[in-house]
N, C-alpha and C positions, 0 to 999 in steps of 0.2 A: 841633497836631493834637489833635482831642477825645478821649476817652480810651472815649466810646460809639463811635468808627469804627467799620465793619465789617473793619478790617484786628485793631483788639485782640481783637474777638468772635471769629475764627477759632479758634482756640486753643482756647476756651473750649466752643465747637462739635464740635471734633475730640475733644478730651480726653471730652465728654460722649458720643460718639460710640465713642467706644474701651471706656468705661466700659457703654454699652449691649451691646456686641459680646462681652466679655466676661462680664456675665452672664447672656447669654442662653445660653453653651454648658451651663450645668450643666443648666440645665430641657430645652435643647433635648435633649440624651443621656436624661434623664429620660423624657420624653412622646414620643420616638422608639425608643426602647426598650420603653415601652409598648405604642406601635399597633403596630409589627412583631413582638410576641409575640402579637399578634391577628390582624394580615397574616398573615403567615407560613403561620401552620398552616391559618388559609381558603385562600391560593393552593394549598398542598401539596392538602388535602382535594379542591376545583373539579377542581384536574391529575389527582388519581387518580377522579376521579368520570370526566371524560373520557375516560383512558385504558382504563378500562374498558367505557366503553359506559352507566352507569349514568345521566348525563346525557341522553344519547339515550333513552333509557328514559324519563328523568324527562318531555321536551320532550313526547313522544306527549300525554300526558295534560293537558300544559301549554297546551299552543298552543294549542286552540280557544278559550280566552280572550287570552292573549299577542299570538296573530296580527291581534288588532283593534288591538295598539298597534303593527304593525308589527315585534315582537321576533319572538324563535321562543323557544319554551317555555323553555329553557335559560336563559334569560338573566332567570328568576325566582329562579335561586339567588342571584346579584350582589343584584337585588332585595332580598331576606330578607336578604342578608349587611348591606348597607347600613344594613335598614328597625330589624335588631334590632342589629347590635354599630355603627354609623356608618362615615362617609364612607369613610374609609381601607379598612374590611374590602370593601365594597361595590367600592370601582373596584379593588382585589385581586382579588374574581371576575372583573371586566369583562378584565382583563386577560390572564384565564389563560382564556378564550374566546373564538374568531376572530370578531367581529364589524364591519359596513360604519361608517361613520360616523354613517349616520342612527342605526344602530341604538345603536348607542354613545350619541349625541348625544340620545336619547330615554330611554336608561335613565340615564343621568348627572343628567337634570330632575328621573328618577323619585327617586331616593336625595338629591338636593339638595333636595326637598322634606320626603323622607318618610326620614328615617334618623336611629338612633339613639333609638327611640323612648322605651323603657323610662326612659333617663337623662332625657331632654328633655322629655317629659309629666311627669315627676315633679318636674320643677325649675317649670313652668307651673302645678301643683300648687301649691305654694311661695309662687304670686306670685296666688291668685287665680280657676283655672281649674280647670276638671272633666281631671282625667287622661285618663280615658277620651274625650274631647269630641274635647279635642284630637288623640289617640293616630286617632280615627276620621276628624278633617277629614281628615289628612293623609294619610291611605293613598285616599280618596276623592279626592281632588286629584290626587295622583301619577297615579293612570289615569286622571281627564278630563285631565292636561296632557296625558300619553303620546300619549292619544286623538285628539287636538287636533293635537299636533305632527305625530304619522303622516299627518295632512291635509294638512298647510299645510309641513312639511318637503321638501324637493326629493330626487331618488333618493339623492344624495350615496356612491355605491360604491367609494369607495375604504377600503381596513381600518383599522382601529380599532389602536391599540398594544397586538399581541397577542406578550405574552412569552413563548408556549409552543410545543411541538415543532412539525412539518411533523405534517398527518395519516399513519398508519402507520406512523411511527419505531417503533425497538423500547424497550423498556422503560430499557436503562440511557439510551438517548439522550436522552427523554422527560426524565428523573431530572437528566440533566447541563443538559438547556436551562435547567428548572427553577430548577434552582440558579444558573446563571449569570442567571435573570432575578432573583435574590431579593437579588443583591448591587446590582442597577442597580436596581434600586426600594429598597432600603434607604438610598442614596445620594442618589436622589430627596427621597423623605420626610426623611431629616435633612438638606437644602439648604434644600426649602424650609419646613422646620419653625421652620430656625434666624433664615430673613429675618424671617417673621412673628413670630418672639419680637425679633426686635433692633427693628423695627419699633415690637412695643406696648411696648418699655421707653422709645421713643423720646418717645412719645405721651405717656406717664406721666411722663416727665422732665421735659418741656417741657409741662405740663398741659393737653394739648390740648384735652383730653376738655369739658371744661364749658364755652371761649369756642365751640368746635364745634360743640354741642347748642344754643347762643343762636342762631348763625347758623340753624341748621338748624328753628328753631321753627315758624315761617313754614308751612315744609314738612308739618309734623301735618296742617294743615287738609288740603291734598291726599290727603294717606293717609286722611282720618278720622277723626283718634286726636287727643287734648286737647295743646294745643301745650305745656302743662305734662313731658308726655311724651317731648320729643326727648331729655333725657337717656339714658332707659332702652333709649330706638328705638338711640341711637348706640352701647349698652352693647351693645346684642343683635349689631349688626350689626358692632361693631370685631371684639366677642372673641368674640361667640356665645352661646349659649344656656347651656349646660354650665360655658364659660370665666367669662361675666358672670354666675353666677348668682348667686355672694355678694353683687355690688356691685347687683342688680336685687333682692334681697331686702330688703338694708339699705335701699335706698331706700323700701322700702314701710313697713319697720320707723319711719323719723326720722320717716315722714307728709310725705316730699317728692315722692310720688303715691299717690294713694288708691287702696285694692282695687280699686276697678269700673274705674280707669284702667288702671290693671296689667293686670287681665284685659282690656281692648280693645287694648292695647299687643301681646299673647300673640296674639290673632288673626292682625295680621299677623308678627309675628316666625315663627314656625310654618311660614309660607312662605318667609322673606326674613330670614334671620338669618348670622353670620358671612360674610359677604358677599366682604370680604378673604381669609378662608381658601377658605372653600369655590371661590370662582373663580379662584385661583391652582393650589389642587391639580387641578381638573380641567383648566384649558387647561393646566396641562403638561403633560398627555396626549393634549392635541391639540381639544381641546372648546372652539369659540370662547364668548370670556368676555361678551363682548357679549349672547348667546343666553341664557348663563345670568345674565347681572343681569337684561337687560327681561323675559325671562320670568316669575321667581320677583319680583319688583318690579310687576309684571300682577299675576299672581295674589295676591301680598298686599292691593293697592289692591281689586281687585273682593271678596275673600273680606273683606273691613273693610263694603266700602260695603254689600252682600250682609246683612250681618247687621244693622248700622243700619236697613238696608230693614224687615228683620223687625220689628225690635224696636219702629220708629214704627207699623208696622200692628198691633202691639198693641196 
């Protein structure tokens, strides 16, 4: 028996496997201990904004814009929570507000496009691009997608995974739903925090990352972007914008993609980045994952091709 079987590689698979599994727990307690001190106190804030009516307040004013994307005004705070702290803070509001599934399913697009700005514009910065450029595509995009989907989305009425009281509860009940929702999303977020870290050690063990980006070359030309590029496209979209930012910097650093690449790279990343995270944490809330790749995968290919247009009518 050869001694390359795949009976002698088991072992050697498991063992590296064991080895990824454990040290994923330190970061994963690390970076889930992190967003749930940003969760947390958004969901507390959203619950007592509703409990009081201040929500309802906020919506009045909201909606004559909101109601063109199909939301109700309310559901601009998720919005902002998304657009300025990321993902996690964002589907925390959606959560702690009764929403149908379109309606969910259309603000999930919106913060999947357009969240986390401050950190991710600045990292786009970094690699080549106007902060502010970017910071502006994306909030413009988020409502034509919104806009779009409220068209072409079906009524889809059934609720949204809403962790908070029945309307009228009294105040302690309100407090205790609360609470019992913050230990079931805590438990959420470090499950699936911990796949996706055992995952990218997995990657990195077994250097997935660079035969990957060969394969993937090809693929540039469809997006637009210089096939020199699939490295940084695969960097964006394994670990993300914020996660890839060292390994997208350095690469510009060695000169194994030039600035003006970088920057056409950022155009689409901006729509269509951490692709693994972000579509995991939302369809565990029930948001089909299907919707949100073709969608943010649309919109990155046209907002690429969109600007080439420009730039040869120069």
């Amino acid at each position: 028996m050869h001694i390359n079987s795949p009976i002698h590689k088991m072992p050697t698979v498991l063992h590296t496997m064991r080895i990824c599994m454990a040290a994923a727990l330190p970061t994963t307690w690390k970076s889930a201990s992190w967003l749930l001190k940003l969760m947390i106190p958004i969901s507390l804030a959203v619950t007592l904004l509703q409990f009081f009516g201040i929500l309802e307040w906020m919506a009045l004013y909201l909606h004559p814009v909101f109601v063109h994307l199909g939301l109700p005004g309310a559901s601009a705070v998720a919005f902002i929570s998304g657009a300025s702290a990321g993902t996690y803070a964002g589907i925390a509001a959606m959560m702690s507000m009764p929403l149908t599934m379109k309606q969910a399913t259309i603000l999930s697009l919106m913060i999947a496009l357009c969240h986390a700005l401050p950190m991710e514009c600045a990292v786009n910065r970094k690699t080549g691009s106007s902060f502010w450029k970017m910071c502006l595509i994306r909030i413009v995009m988020a409502f034509v997608c919104a806009f779009v989907l409220n068209i072409l989305l079906p009524s889809m009425p059934d609720p949204y995974l809403y962790m908070g009281a029945e309307e009228g509860s009294a105040f302690g009940a309100v407090m205790a739903t609360w609470l019992l929702s913050q230990v079931k999303m805590s438990a959420i977020v470090f499950l699936i925090i911990y796949v996706l870290m055992v995952i990218q050690r997995l990657i990195e063990a077994y250097n997935l990352l660079a035969p990957l980006s060969a394969f993937l070359a090809p693929l540039m030309t469809l997006f637009g972007l210089p096939r020199q590029s699939a490295y940084m496209w695969l960097v964006g979209n394994v670990l993300g914008i914020s996660y890839g930012s060292a390994v997208m910097v350095e690469l510009e650093e060695k000169g194994l993609i030039k600035r003006e690449e970088a920057n056409d790279v950022n155009y689409h990343l901006i729509m269509n980045h951490s692709m693994l995270e972000d579509t995991i944490v939302f369809a565990a809330t029930g948001i089909s994952a299907w919707l949100m790749i073709s969608t943010r995968m649309a919109f990155a290919i046209i907002l690429v091709w969109m600007r080439r247009a420009v730039i040869s009518i120069r």
